[in-house]
N, C-alpha and C positions, 0 to 999 in steps of 0.2 A: 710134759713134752711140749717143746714148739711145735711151730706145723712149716716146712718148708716143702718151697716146687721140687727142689733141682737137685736137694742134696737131703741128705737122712737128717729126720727130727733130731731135736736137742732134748736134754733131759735139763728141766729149771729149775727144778727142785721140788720138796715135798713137806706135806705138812697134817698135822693130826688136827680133828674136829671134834670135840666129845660134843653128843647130838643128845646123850641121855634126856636130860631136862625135856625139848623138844620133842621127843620121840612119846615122854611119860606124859607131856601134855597132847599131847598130839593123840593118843592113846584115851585118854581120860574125856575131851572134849572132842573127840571124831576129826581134827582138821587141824593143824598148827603151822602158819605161816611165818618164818621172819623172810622179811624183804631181802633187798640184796642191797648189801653195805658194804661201805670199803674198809681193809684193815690195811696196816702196816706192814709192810716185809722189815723184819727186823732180825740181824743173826746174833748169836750168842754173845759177840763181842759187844754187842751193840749199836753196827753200823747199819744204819738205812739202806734198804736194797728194792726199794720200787712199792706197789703196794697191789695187792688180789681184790676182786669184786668178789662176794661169795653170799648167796641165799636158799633160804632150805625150805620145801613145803614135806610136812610129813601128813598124809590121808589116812585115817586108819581104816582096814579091810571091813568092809559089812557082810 
């Protein structure tokens, strides 16, 4: 969703993250950090549509 003042948010779309790996390391070594990196918005057809920042820290519970 957007965020607007004046009028009702927008919906932008959506997207899956399989976190497995991260999580199992994350898991195994107490703390798994990737940074935040940009990806591509790219739709089925092909076409360019802007790009998401996205970074994930996984802590495992003590």
């Amino acid at each position: 969703m957007d965020k607007d003042t004046f009028t009702a948010d927008d919906f932008v779309g959506e997207s899956t993250i399989n976190v497995i790996e991260i999580v199992a390391l994350g898991a195994e070594k107490g703390k798994m950090v990737l940074p935040p990196q940009k990806y591509n918005v790219v739709l089925a057809d092909r076409t360019y549509h802007g790009e998401i920042r996205v970074g994930f820290t996984f802590t495992a519970k003590a």
